[in-house]
C-alpha positions, 0 to 999 in steps of 0.5 A: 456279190458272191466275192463280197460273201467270200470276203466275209466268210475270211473276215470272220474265219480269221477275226480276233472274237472267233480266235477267242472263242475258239480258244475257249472252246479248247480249254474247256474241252481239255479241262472237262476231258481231263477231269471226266478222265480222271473221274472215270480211272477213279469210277472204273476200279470201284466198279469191279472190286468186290466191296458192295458197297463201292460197286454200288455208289459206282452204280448209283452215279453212272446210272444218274449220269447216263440216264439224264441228258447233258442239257438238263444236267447244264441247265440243274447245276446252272439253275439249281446249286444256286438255290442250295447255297452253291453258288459258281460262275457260269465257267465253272458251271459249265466245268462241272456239268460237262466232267461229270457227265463224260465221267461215266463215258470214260469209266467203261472205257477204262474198265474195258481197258483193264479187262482187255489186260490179260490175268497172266500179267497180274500174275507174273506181277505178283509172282514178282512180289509186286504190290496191288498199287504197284502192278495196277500202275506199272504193269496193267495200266501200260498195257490197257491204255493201247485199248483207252486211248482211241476211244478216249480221242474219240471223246474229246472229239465229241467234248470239243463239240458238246462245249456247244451245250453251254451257250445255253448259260451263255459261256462265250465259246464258239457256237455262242460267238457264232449266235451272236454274230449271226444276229449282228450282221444277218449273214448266218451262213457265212458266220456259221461256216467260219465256227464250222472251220474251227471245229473242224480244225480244233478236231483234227489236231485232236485227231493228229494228236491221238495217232502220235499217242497210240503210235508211241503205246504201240511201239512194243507190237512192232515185230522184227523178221522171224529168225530161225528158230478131272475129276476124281475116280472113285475110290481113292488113289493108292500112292507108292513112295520109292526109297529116297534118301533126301538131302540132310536138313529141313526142307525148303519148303513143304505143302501138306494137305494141298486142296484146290477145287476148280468149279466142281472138279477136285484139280488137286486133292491132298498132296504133300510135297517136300522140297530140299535145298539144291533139290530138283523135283520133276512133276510129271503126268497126263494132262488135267492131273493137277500138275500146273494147279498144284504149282500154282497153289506153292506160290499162292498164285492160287489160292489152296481151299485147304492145306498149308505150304511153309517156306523156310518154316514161314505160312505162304499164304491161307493157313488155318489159326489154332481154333481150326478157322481158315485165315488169310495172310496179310497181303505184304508178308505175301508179297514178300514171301513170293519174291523169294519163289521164282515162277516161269509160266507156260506162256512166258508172261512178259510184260508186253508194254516193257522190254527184255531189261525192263522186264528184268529191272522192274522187279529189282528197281520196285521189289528190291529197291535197286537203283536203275544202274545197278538193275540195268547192270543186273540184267545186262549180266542175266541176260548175257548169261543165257545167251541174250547179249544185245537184246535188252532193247528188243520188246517181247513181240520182237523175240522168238518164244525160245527168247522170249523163254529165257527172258522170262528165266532171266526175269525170275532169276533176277530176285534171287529166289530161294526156289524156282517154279517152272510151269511146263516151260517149253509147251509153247515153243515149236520144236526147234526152239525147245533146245534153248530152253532146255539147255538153260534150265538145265545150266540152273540145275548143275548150279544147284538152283533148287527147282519144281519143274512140270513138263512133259519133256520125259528124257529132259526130265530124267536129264536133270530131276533128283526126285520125279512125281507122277500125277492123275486126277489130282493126286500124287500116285507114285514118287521116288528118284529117277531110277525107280522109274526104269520099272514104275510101280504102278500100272497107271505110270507105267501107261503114261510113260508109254505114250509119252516115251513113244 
């Protein structure tokens, strides 16, 4: 008796209708996954733009979609469209019901992936002069999909199982066929054990499928073996400006009236700063004077609540029209005034997701316009310049932060830039990896690269600055060439270097 059960336990397992209704089960799943995927990269962005009205119609559909259950949704769009003139076949119905309602699911699976994607990486996007829709699918994407795909397999794990719903309206796939041939040959144990193989078996290779997708997004974490390697104070700030004989001409660029409040800390309070062709400026300062902040407001990477920054005579970034009204640049003439300004960040801010050339042949290939065998070339010769031969291939987990450093010198370099801004470019590195560094910037400087460079690298700072700026709370209190400062003017300099020069 038991060997009559086992042989219709295989006769079913292995039968052409549940062969059918398992491949039934399987397209429907892929299509409503892939269509709720969809809906959820369209949902996902309205949900976190700063249009009210985009947050709400995102709002309204997630609300009604979460808050309903999936049956019920099946059993309106079967019995109801009809009603309003809509009519569908029961596929397509089922189609329907299952997309939208796994669109919500998916939404805040994507927006917990674009989240999880640093705001440094945007920034060193658009540092690059990269467009919104650009950074968006070349830059954040990538990178946030490593945090989307587990749960979006986990879902069409769940989808393949919730095509079960749909033998309600009757759509043949494997728990209906099942029903069914329950009801014919009264063995329901058997018969539902077969349907159990099949999802199980679809399941799995859904499973196998996933754990090859999120190896490959992985790839770049793969390390190798280490190698060697406030507020103001009351009362104003009084500002001493030593002789200086700046270079002839106009200057590169010049900020004035630089204002950037952070919460309710003034971080930079109306500083004006020329910069000269050929020109290296050093800032220097305690921390929490304003010195990254400032930086940041030069390239528009922060936004100046007041002032204006010129660069070869052209507004970057707010300015204020002739009726005295703050006004915005256009987001293009912004982007293409930033990829004249090279910035290298304090920690590095390579794309993860890319490798050192990749980093380097974005910019070119996307900004430039650059075919990939001459940006390839580019960055074979950038990266060989600074000591990387035979890097290119490696991802940025696989590089010391020394490399990793001028990687980044490398990437910024690559667009040619008019000016360079080094935000404390070697404050992440250990000890032993400031050398490199140091020595890199410093080739930059006898090239007569025009640079703004915050450090706290005193005697490198000296090495290489024509002009030093000192900064507390906000505020610029003493500036002039390197010599001046063998006997600084004011009392608060002459603290500072004493704590940093110990």
């Amino acid at each position: 008796m038991a060997g009559w059960h086992n042989q219709l336990f295989f006769d079913i397992l292995f039968s052409s209708s549940m062969a059918r209704a398992a491949w039934t089960t399987l397209w429907v799943a892929t299509v409503c996954q892939a269509l709720g995927t969809l809906i959820g990269f369209l949902v996902a962005p309205f949900a976190m733009e700063r249009s009210r009205v985009l947050r709400l119609i995102s709002f309204a559909y997630l609300w009604i979609f979460r808050g309903t259950p999936l049956l019920v949704q099946i059993l309106f769009f079967y019995a109801v469209l009809p009603l309003m003139g809509v009519r569908l076949s029961v596929v397509a119905t089922g189609l329907l019901a299952l997309s939208l309602n796994e669109g919500p699911r998916m939404a805040e699976i994507v927006r917990s992936g674009l989240l999880s994607v640093s705001q440094d990486q945007r920034e060193a996007a658009s540092s690059l002069g990269l467009r919104r829709l650009q950074i968006f699918f070349l830059i954040v994407l990538p990178q946030a999909m490593r945090a989307i795909v587990p749960p979006l397999g986990n879902n069409y794990s769940y989808m393949i199982k919730a095509t079960s719903l749909l033998s309600v309206i009757s759509v043949s796939e494997l728990l209906r066929n099942s029903q069914q041939l329950a009801q014919a040959t009264g063995h329901a144990l058997e018969i539902y054990a077969a349907g159990a193989c099949w999802y199980m078996g679809i399941t799995s290779a859904a499973t196998l499928l996933q754990m090859g997708v999120e190896r490959c997004l992985q790839r770049a974490d793969r390390r190798l073996p280490d190698r060697a390697a406030g507020n103001l104070p009351d009362g104003a700030v009084q500002s001493v400006h030593h002789p200086y004989d700046a270079p002839a001409g106009e200057p590169l660029l010049e900020a004035s009236g630089i204002v950037k409040r952070l919460g309710g800390t003034v971080a930079v309070d109306h500083v004006d700063l020329k910069v000269y062709p050929g020109e290296v400026v050093v800032i220097i300062g305690p921390s929490g004077s304003g010195k990254s902040t400032l930086l940041r407001c030069l390239n528009s990477i922060e936004e100046p609540d007041d002032g204006v920054v010129l660069l070869d005579g052209s507004t970057l970034g707010p300015y204020r029209d002739e009726a005295g009204r703050r006004r915005l640049p256009r987001r293009r003439d912004l982007d293409r005034q930033r990829r004249r300004i090279g910035m290298v960040f304090q920690r590095f801010n390579l794309f993860g997701h890319l490798t050192a050339a990749e980093n380097i042949t974005r910019g070119l290939e996307r900004v430039l316009g650059q075919k990939r065998h001459a940006a390839e070339r580019r960055a074979g010769e950038l990266l060989g310049a600074l000591g990387l031969a035979g890097f290119g291939d490696k991802y940025p987990s696989q590089l010391s932060g020394g490399q990793q450093q001028r990687v980044a010198i490398a990437r910024a370099l690559s667009m040619e830039p008019a000016l360079i801004l080094f935000d404390e470019p070697t404050s992440a590195l250990d000890p032993e990896m400031v050398g490199e560094v140091l020595a890199a910037i410093r080739t930059l400087a006898k090239e007569g690269r025009t640079m703004v460079v915050v450090t706290h690298e005193m005697g490198f700072a000296r090495s290489i600055a024509d002009r030093l700026i000192v900064m507390d709370h906000g505020q610029i209190i003493e500036t002039g060439p390197v010599r001046s400062f063998d006997n600084p003017a004011t009392a608060r300099t002459r603290e500072f270097l004493a704590q940093v020069t110990k």
